[in-house]
Wavefront OBJ file of the C-alpha trace (Angstrom):
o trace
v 0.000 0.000 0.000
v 1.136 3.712 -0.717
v 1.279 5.901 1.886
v -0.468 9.026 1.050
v 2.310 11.814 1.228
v 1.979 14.924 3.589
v 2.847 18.142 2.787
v 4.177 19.378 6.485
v 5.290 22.746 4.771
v 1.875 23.162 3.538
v 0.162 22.246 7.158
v 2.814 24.416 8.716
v 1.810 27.485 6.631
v -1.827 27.049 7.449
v -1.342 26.991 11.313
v 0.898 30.378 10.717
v -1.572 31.907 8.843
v -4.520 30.316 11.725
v -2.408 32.380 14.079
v -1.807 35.620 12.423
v -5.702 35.943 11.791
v -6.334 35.083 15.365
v -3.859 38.161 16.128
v -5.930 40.191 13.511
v -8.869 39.434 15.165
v -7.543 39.900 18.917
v -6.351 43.421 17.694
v -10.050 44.159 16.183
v -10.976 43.397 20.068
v -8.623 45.783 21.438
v -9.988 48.548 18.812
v -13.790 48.168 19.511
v -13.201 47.956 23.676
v -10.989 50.961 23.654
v -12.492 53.117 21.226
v -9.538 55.737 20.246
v -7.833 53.017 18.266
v -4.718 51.272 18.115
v -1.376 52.361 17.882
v 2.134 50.933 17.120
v 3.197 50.860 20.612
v 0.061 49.339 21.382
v 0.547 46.486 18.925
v 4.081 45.741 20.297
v 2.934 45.724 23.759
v 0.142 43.591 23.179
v 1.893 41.059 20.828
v 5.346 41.007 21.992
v 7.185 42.140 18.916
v 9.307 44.779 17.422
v 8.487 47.810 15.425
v 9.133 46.555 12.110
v 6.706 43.380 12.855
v 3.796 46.043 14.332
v 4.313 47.864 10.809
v 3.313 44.707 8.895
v 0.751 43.376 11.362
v -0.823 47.461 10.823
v -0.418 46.689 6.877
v -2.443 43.660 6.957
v -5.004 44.813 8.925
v -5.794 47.645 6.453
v -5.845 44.568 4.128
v -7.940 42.500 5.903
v -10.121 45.578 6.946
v -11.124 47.929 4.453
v -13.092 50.014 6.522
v -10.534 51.338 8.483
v -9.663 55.118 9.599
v -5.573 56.016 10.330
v -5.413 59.150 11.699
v -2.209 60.987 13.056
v -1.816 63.140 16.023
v -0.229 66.240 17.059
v 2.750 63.831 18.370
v 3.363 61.997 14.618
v 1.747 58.818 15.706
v -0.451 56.818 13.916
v -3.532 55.029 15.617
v -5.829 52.236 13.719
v -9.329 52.786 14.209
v -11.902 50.076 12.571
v -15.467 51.452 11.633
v -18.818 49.073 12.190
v -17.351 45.577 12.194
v -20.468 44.525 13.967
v -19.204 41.082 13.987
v -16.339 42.087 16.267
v -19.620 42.298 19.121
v -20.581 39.022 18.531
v -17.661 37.018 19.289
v -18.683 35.524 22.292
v -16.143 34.247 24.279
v -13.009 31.524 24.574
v -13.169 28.769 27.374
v -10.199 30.073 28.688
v -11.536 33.403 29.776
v -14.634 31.732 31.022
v -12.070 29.617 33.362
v -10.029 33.068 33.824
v -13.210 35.094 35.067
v -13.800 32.077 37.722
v -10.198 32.012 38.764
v -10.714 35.896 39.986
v -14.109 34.785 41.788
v -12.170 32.503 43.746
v -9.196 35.047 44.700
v -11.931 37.489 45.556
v -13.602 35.167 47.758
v -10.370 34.509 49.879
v -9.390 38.283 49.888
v -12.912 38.759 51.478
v -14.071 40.975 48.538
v -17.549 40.621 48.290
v -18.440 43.317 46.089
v -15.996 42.012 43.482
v -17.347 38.463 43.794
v -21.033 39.528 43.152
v -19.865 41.799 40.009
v -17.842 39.080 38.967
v -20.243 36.109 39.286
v -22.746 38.742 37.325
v -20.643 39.165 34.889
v -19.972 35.369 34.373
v -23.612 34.526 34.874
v -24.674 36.742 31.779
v -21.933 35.651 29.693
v -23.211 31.894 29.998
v -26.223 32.765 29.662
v -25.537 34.611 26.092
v -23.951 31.161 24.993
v -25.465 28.073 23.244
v -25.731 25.286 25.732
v -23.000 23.442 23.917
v -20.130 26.278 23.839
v -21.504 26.986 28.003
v -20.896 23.318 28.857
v -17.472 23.311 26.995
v -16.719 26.533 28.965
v -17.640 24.722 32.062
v -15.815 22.021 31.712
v -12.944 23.723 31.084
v -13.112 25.879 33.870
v -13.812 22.953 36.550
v -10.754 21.475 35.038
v -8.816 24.956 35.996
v -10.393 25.349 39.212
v -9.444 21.949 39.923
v -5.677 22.472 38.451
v -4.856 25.843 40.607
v -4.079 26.067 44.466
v -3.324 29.458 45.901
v -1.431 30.252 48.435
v -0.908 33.820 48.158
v 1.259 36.222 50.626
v 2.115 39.671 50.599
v 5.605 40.771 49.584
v 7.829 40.242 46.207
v 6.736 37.602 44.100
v 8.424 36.368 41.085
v 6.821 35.973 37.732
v 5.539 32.984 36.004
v 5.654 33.450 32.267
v 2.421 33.075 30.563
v 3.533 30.999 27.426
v 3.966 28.790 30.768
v 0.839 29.368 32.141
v -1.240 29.150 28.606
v 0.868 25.830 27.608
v -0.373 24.868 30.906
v -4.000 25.211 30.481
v -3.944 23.165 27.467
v -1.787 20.514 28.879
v -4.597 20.620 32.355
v -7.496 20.298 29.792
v -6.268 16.976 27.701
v -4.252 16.148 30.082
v -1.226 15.674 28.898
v 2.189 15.438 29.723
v 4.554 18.001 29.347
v 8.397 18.230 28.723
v 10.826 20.459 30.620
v 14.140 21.647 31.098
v 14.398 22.426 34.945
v 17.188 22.752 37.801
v 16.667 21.972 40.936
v 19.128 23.313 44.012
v 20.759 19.651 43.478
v 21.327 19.510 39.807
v 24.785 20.911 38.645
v 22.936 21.944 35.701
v 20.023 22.027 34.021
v 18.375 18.703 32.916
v 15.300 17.737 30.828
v 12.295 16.156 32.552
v 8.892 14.943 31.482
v 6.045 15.104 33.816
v 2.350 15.000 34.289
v 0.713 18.361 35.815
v -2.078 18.202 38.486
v -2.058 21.974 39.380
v -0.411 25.056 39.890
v 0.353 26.991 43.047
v 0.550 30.958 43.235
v 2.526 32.708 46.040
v 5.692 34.410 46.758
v 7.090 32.157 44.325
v 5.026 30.120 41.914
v 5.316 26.281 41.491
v 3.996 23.728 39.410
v 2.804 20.615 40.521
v 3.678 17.588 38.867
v 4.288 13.730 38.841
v 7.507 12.740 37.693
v 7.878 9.958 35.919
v 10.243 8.135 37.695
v 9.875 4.963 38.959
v 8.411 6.247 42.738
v 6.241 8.409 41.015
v 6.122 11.014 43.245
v 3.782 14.261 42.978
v 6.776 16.969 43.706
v 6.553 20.403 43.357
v 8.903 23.104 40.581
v 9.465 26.333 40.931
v 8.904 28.294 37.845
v 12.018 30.067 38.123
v 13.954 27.261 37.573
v 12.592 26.158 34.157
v 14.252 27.095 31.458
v 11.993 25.790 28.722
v 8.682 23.761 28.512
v 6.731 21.722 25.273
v 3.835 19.486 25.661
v 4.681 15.964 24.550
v 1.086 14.928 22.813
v 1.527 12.011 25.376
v -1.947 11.702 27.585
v -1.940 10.348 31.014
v -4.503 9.325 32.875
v -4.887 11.987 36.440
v -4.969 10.359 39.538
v -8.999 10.672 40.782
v -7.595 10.681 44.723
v -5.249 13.618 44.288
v -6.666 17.276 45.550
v -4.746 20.919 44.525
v -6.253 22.008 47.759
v -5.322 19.706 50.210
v -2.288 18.895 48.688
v -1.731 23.059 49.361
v -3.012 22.836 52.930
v 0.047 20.864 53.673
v 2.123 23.795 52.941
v 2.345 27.535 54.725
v 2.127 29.645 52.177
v 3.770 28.050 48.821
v 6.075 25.997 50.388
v 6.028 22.145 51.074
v 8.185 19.502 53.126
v 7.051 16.387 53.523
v 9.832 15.832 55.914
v 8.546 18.931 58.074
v 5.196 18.425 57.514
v 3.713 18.385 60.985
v 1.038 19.851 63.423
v 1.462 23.629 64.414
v 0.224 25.520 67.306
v -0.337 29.253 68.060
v -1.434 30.716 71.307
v -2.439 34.393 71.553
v -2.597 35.995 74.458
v -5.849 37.692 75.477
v -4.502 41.010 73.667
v -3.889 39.811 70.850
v -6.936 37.341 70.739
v -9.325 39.422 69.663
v -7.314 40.684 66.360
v -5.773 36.888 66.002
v -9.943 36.112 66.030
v -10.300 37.604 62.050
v -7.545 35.822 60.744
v -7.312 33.116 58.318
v -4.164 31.575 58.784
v -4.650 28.345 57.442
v -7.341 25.825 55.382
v -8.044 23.386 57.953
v -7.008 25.783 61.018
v -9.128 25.222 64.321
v -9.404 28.002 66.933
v -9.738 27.045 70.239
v -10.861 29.752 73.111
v -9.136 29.187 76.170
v -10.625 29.675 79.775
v -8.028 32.787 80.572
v -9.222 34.620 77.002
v -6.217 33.151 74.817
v -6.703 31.593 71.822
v -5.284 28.476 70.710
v -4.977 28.033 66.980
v -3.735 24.384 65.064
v -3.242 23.099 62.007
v -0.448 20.389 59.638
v 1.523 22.167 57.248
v 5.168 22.402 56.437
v 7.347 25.514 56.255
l 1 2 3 4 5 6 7 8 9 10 11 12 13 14 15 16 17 18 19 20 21 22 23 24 25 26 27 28 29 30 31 32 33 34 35 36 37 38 39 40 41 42 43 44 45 46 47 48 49 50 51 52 53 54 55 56 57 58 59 60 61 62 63 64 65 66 67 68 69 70 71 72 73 74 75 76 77 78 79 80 81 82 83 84 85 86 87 88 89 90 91 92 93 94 95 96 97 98 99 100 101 102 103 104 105 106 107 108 109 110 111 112 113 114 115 116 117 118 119 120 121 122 123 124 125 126 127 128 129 130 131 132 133 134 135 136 137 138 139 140 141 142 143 144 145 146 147 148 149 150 151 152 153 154 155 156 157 158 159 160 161 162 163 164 165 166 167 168 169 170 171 172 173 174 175 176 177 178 179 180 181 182 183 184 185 186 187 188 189 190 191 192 193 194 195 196 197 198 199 200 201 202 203 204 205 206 207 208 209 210 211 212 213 214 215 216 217 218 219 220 221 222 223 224 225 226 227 228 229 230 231 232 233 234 235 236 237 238 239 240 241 242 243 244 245 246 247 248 249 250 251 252 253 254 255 256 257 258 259 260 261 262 263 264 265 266 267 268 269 270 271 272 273 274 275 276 277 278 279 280 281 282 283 284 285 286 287 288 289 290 291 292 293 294 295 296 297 298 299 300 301 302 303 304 305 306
């Protein structure tokens, strides 16, 4: 039998040119929400590229777009404005900012921001609503996924930065699942070494870590700082995620971000009666249990590491 032959040049092409209408359209967006139009520096903020690439990307859009006003102000800069692309307002929306939008509920529910979480859950509310059922249960799905994928455990102070072709390689790889490749270097590595691993979750704090099961042969869930990965790739590999693992409680083992097993153990805080009444409002841990002593202390325990 002959093997029909592939063109990969040819299927290459078509996912560049996929992605360089996507970025026509996600420019369109920016146009319509802001309203003045778009600019060059705007373009290279947005997409990440150089001056010379924003002049092209601006050149196809006046292809693409024919109804298009460039006007120049008193400074000599250009902006892009598009007129009546009504089709721009029906768009609807992408799973992933669905899953986004309920991320923030859930940050605003542990900062205590109520009015946030009602104009947030609103918001979400109406833009289900707006969908067809199918595209609202994809969005759904997608989102329980994420919800399911991310632990917080968030602290004031510096925090480092977790790049988002990470974080949006991520979401894909959460959503299959599957596996992902890295190149990563732990404080015990004399340099850095490639790894492949399965990812159950992420955890945000003063520094960010992903959680993942290496394959090894003790097939341990371990946690990577994001800091220390130099490079990541999905493999196309799927694996099959362990029903009995938890983001959360595997986070409530930790104080803040960070996780020992070997110091994993029970705390306990005692406040004195000064300080008990202040200590009363806090939230210091998950599964913390405040006890009120007879002389007006408070006794507060929990397990967790660090």
């Amino acid at each position: 039998m002959v093997k029909p032959h592939i063109n990969h040049n040819l299927r290459l092409s078509h996912v560049n040119l996929f992605a360089q209408a996507q970025e026509l359209f996600r420019w369109a967006e920016i146009d319509e929400a802001r309203g003045r139009g778009v600019s060059l520096r705007d373009i290279m903020e947005e997409f990440a590229v150089n001056e010379r690439t924003a002049r092209r990307m601006a050149g196809a859009l006046e292809d693409v777009f024919p109804r298009i006003d460039v006007v120049t102000d008193e400074e000599r800069r250009r902006w892009w404005s598009l007129r009546d692309v009504d089709y721009i307002r029906h768009r609807g929306f992408r799973d992933s900012e669905i899953a986004a939008l309920d991320l923030a509920i859930r940050r605003a529910e542990r900062d205590g921001a109520a009015n946030e979480v009602k104009s947030l859950t609103e918001m979400h509310d109406r833009l289900l609503a707006s969908a067809s059922p199918p595209q609202a249960r994809s969005a759904e799905v997608s989102s329980e996924v994420m919800l399911e994928a991310n632990g917080f455990a968030c602290r004031p102070g510096p925090a480092s930065q977790a790049p988002p072709q990470y974080l949006r390689l991520l979401f894909e790889a959460f959503i299959a699942p599957i596996s992902i490749r890295m190149t990563y270097r732990s404080a015990r590595d004399d340099a850095p070494r490639e790894r492949v691993v399965e990812p159950y979750g992420v955890i945000l704090g003063t520094r960010h870590y992903l959680v993942a099961r290496d394959k090894t042969p003790d097939r341990r869930i371990r946690q990577y700082r994001f800091d220390r990965i130099s490079d990541m790739a999905v493999t196309g590999q799927g694996f099959v995620r362990d029903p009995d693992f938890c983001i959360n409680a595997h986070c409530a083992q930790s104080f803040g971000s960070f996780f020992s097993e070997a110091e994993h153990g029970p705390v306990r805080w005692r406040f004195t009666p000064s300080a008990a009444s202040v200590a009363r409002d806090f939230r210091f841990h998950p599964n913390q249990i405040m006890t009120e002593m007879l002389n007006g202390s408070l006794l507060v325990e929990f397990s967790a590491s660090g």
